[in-house]
C-alpha positions as CSV (number, residue, x, y, z in Angstrom):
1,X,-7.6,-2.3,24.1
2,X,-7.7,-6.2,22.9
3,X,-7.8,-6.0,19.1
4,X,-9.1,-8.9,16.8
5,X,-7.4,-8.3,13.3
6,X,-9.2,-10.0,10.8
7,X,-7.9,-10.1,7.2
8,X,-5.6,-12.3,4.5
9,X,-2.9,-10.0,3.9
10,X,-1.0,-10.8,6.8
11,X,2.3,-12.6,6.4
12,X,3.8,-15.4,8.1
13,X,7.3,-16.0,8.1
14,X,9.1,-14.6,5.1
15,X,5.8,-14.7,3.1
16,X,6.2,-11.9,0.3
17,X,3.4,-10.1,1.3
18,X,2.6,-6.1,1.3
19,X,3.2,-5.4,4.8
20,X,1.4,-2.0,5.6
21,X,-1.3,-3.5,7.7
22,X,1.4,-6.1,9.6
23,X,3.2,-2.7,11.0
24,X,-0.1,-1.7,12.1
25,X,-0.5,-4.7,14.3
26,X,3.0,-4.4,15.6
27,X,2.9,-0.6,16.2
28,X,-0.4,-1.4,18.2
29,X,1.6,-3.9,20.2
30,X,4.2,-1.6,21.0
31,X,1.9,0.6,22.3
32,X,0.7,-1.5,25.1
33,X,-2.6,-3.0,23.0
34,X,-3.1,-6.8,23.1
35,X,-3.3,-7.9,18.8
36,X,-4.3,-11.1,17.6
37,X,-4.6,-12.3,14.0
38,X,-7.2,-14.2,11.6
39,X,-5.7,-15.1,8.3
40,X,-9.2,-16.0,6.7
41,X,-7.7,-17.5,3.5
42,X,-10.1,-18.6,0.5
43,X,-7.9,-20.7,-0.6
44,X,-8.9,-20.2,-5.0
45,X,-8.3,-16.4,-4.1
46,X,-5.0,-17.0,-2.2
47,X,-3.8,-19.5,-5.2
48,X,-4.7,-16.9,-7.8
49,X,-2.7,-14.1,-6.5
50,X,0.1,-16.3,-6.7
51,X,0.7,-17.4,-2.7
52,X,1.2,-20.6,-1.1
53,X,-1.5,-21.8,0.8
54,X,0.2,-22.1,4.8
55,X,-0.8,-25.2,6.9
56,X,-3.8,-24.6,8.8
57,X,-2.7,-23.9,12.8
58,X,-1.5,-21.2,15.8
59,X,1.2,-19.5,14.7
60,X,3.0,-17.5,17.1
61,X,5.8,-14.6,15.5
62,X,6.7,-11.1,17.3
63,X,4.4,-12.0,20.1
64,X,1.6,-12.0,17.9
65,X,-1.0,-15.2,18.2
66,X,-2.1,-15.9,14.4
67,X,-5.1,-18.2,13.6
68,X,-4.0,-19.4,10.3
69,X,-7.5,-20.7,8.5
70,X,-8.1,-21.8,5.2
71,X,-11.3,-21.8,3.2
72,X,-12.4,-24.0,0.1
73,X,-15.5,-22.2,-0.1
74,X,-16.0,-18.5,0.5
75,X,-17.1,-18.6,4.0
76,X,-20.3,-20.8,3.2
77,X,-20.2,-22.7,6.5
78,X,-19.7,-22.0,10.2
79,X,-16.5,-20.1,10.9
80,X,-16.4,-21.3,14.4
81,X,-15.7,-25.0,13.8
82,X,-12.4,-23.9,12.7
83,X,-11.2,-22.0,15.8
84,X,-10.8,-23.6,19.1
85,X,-13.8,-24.0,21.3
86,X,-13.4,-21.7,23.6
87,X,-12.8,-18.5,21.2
88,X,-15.5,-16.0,21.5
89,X,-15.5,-13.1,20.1
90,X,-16.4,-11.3,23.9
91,X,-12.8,-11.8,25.1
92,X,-12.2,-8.5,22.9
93,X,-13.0,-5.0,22.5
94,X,-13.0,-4.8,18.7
95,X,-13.0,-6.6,15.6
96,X,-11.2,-4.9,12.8
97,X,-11.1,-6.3,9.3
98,X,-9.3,-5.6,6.4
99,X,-9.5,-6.7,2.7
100,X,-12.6,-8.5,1.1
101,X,-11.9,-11.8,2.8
102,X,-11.8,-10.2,6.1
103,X,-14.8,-8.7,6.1
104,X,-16.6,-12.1,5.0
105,X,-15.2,-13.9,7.8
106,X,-15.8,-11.1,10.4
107,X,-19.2,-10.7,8.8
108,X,-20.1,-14.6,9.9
109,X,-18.2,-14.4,13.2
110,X,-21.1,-11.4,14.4
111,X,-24.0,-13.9,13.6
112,X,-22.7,-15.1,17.6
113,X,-21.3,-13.0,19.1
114,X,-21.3,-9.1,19.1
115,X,-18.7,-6.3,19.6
116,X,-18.1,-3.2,18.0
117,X,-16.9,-3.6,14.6
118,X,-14.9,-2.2,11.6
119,X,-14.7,-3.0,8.6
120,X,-11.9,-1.3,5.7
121,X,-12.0,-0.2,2.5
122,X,-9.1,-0.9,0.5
123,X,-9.1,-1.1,-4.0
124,X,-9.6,-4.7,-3.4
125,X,-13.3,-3.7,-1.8
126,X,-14.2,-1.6,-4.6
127,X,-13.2,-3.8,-7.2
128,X,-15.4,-6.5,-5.8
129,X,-18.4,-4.2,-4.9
130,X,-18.3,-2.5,-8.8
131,X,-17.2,-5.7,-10.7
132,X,-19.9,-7.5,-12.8
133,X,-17.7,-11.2,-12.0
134,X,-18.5,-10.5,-8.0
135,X,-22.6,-10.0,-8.4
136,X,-23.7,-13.0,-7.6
137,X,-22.5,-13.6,-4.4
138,X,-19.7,-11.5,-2.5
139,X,-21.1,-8.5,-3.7
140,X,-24.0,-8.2,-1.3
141,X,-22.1,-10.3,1.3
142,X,-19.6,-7.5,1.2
143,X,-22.3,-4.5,1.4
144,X,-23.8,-6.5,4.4
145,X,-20.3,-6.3,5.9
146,X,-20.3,-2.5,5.5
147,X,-23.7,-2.3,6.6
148,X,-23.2,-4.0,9.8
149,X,-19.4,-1.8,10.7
150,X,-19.7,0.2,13.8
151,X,-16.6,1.8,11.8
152,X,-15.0,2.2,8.3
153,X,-11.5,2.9,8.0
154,X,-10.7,3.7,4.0
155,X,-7.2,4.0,3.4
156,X,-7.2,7.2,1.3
157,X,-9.1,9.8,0.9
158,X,-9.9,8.5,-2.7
159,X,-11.4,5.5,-1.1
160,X,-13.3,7.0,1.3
161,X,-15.2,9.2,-1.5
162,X,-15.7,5.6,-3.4
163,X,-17.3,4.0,-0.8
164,X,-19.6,6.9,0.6
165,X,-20.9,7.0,-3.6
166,X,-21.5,2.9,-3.6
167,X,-23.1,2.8,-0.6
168,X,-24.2,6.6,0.7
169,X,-25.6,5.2,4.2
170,X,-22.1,4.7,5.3
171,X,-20.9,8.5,5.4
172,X,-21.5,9.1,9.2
173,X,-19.3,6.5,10.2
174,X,-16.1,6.4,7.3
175,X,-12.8,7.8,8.4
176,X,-9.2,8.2,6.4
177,X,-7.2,5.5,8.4
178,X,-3.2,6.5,6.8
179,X,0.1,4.2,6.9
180,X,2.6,5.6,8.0
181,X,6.5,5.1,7.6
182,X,9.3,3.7,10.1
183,X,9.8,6.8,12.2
184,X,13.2,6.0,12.4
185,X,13.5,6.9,8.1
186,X,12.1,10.3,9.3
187,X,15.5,12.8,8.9
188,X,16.5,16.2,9.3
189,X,15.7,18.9,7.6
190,X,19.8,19.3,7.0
191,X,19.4,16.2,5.0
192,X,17.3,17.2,2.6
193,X,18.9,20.3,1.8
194,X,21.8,18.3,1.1
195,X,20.1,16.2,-1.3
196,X,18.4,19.4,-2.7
197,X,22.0,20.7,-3.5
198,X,23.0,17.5,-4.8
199,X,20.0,17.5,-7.1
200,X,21.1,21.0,-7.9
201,X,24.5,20.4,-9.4
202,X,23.7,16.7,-10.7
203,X,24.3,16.3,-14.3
204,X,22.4,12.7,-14.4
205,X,19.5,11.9,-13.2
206,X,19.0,9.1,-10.9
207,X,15.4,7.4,-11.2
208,X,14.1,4.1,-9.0
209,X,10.8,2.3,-9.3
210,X,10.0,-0.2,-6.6
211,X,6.3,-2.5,-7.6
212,X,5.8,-6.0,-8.8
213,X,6.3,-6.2,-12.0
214,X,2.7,-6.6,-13.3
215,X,0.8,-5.2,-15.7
216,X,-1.2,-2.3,-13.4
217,X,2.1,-1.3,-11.9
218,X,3.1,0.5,-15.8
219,X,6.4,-0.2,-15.8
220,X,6.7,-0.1,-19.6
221,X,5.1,3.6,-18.8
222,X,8.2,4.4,-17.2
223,X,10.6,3.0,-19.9
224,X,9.0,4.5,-23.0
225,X,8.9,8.3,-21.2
226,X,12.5,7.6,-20.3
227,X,13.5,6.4,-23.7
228,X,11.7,10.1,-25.3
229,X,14.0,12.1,-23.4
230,X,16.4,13.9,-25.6
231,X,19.2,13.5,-23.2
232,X,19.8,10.1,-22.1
233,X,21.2,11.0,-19.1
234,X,19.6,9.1,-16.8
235,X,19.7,5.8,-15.1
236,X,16.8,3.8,-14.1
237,X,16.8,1.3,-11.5
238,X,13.9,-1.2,-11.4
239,X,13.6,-3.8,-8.2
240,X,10.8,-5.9,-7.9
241,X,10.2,-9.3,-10.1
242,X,7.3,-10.6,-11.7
243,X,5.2,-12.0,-14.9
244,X,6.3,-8.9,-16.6
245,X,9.7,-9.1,-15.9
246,X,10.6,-10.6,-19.7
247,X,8.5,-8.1,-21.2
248,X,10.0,-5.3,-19.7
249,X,13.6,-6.5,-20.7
250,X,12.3,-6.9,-24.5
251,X,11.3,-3.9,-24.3
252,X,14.5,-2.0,-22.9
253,X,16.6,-3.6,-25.1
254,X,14.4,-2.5,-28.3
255,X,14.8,1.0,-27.3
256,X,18.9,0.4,-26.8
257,X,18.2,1.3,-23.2
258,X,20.5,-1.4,-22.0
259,X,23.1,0.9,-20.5
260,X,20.2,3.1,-18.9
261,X,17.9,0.6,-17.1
262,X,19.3,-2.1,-14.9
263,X,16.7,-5.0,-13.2
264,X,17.3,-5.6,-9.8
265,X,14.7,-8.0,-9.0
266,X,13.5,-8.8,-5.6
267,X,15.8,-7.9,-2.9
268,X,16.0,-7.4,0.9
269,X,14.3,-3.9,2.3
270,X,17.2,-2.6,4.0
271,X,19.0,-2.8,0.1
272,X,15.9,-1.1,-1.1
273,X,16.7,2.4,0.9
274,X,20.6,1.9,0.2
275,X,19.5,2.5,-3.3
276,X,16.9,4.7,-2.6
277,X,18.6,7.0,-0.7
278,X,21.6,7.0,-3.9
279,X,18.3,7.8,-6.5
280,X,16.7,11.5,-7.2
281,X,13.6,10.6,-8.6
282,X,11.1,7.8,-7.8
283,X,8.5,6.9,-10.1
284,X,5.8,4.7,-10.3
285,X,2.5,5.3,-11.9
286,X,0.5,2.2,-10.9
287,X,-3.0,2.1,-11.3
288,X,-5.7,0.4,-8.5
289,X,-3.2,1.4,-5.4
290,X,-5.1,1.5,-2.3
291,X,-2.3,4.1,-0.4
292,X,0.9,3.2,-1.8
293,X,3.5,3.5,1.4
294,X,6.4,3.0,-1.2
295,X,5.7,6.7,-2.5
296,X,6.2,7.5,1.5
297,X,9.1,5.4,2.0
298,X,10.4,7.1,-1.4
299,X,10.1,10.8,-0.2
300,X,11.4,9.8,3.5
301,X,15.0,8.6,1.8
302,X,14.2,12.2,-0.4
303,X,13.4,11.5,-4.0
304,X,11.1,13.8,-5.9
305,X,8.3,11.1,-6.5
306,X,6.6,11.1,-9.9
307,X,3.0,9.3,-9.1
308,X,0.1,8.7,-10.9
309,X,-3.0,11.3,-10.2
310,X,-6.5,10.4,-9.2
311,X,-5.2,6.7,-7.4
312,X,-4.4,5.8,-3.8
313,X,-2.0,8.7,-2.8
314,X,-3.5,11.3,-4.8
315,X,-4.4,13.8,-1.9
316,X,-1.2,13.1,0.4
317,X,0.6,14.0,-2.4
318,X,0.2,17.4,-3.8
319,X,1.0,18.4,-7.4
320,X,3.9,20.8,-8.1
321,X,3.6,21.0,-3.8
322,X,5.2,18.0,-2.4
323,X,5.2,15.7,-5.5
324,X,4.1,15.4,-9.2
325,X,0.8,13.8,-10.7
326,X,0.4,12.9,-14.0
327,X,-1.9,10.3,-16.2
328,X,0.0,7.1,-17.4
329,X,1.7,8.2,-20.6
330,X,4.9,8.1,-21.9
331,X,4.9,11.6,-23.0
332,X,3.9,13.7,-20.0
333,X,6.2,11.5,-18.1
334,X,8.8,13.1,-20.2
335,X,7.2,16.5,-19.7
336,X,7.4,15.7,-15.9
337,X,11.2,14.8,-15.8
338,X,12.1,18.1,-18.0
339,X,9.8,20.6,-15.7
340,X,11.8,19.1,-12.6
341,X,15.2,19.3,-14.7
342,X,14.7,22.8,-15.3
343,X,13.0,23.9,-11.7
344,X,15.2,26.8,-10.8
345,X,17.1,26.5,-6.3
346,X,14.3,28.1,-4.9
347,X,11.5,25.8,-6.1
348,X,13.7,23.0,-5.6
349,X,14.6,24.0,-2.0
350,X,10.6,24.6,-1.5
351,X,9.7,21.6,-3.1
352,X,11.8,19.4,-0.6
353,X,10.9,21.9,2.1
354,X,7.2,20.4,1.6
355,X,8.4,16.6,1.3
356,X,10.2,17.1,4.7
357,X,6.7,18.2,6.4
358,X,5.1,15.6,4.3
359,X,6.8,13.3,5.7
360,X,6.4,14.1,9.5
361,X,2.9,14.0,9.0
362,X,2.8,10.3,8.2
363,X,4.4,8.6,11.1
364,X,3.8,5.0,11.6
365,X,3.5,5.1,15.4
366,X,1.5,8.2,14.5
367,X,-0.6,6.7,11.8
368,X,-1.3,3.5,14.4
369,X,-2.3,5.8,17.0
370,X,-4.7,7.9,15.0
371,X,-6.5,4.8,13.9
372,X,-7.5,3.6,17.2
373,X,-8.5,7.0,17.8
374,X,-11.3,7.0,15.5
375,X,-12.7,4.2,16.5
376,X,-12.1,5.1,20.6
């Protein structure tokens, strides 16, 4: 199959970008599918979420051709006199887009040319199709986009029943398109017994949260239900950077959590698991997550995760099954901790029993696969 990918959230070079739908393209690669890339970047959206804008150009990385374009208005003008003069849209099978600024620029590449079509649905979408700033002007641009879809791929199953309530006419056509993890973080079932028994006889409790540190991620969430345990014997590790990095550390050291909570800031993935796969719990109860592979990557290196219910990976995960859902508060986090402190071998063995199947459920080349499927 020969795959346009349309979307912004696609890095080049070491671009800190969330890279769920760039091992989509690559795992489509692998599989003997021919992938090429539009970054369509509005250049007001790109500079507010804190990215550099990338010189305008072909970029070629992991065999992947990438039309890098940049917008100063949201897609007001024809989209073709940025691309070379011989692209057309008929040299592939399908167009997929992704995010809100995919769909815009797919939505004026079809006004030439068209092929079967579809579009995503990610918290970005809904946030523009339900927020009063958006009205008067991407709203209905994006609804046309969704109109127009052969296909719609929401990525949960929460998303899916957002986007069949805002606009009911899609339902025949929305499917649940997954990530998935690295197949090769997938272990034995051995191993998690192991950690199961470590778990057991453990007298601290190891906790990691992996996010940006931004507001919506809760952090501080985290560190106050910590700080109410009677016990203090934890220890927290939180990696990631961000605008609320200087709030957080006021806020440890005003609970004399200094010796509890250590910052990691950003570092390198493979570091991520090596810590990972020393923690017991991961929690992270961020609000607005569109799927949320960390929580995956999380229960693949076998920490109990702690998540926030009714978001992204509310459905994958299963309370008191295969994880734990509660609301953002500082107090049933600290219920939450205690229950699993006091969970008795058998549940613990069954819990991680569940994480392991989980787990082989949500494949990446798996997860790839079944998304070309739905649209085949």
């Amino acid at each position: 199959m020969k795959i346009l990918f349309v979307t912004d959230l696609y890095p080049l070079g070491d671009e800190k970008i969330a890279k769920a739908l760039y091992y989509f393209v690559l795992e489509w690669q692998r599989q003997g599918h021919s992938v090429e890339v539009i970054r369509s970047n509005f250049v007001f959206n790109t500079k507010l979420r804190g990215r550099s804008v990338q010189k305008e150009g072909i970029y070629t990385e992991n065999g992947i051709k990438i039309y890098n374009l940049n917008f100063l208005t949201p897609f007001l003008f024809n989209v073709y006199n940025k691309l070379p003069k011989d692209f057309s849209l008929k040299n592939y099978d399908i167009l997929i887009s992704h995010m809100p600024c995919g769909a815009l620029m797919s939505e004026k590449l079809l006004k030439r040319d068209k092929i079967k079509y579809s579009c995503a649905v990610h918290s970005s979408d809904i946030s523009v199709l339900t927020s009063k700033l958006y009205r008067p002007y991407f709203k209905q641009k994006l609804e046309d986009a969704y109109k127009k879809a052969d296909f719609i791929a929401a990525r949960s199953p929460i998303l899916k029943k957002k986007i069949e309530e805002i606009i009911p006419e899609t339902s025949n056509k929305v499917f649940v398109a997954y990530s998935g993890i690295d197949d090769e973080l997938v272990k034995e079932v051995s191993d998690y017994e192991a950690k199961c028994l470590d778990f057991i006889h453990t007298k601290d409790i190891s906790v990691t949260a992996v996010a940006s540190l931004i507001k919506r991620k809760n952090i501080d969430v985290i560190i106050k239900g910590l700080a109410e345990l009677k016990d203090k014997n934890f220890f927290l590790r939180i990696i990631g950077d961000g605008d609320e990095r200087e709030n957080l550390e006021s806020l440890t050291k005003k609970l004399g959590l200094e010796k509890n909570i250590k910052f990691l800031g950003e570092i390198n993935r493979s570091d991520v698991f090596s810590y990972l796969k020393k923690s017991s719990l991961f929690v992270l109860l961020s609000e607005k997550e569109t799927f949320g592979l960390s929580y995956l990557e999380a229960m693949a290196t076998m920490n109990i995760v702690i998540a926030l219910k009714g978001d992204g990976i509310d459905g994958i995960l299963k309370n008191e099954e295969n994880a734990f859902l509660i609301s953002s508060n500082p107090s049933e986090l600290k219920k939450c901790i205690e229950k699993i402190a006091s969970m008795n071998e058998d549940e613990l063995k069954n819990l991680y029993f569940n994480m392991k199947n989980t787990i082989n459920n949500y494949k990446q080349s798996d997860a790839a696969k079944q998304y070309l499927e739905n649209l085949q």
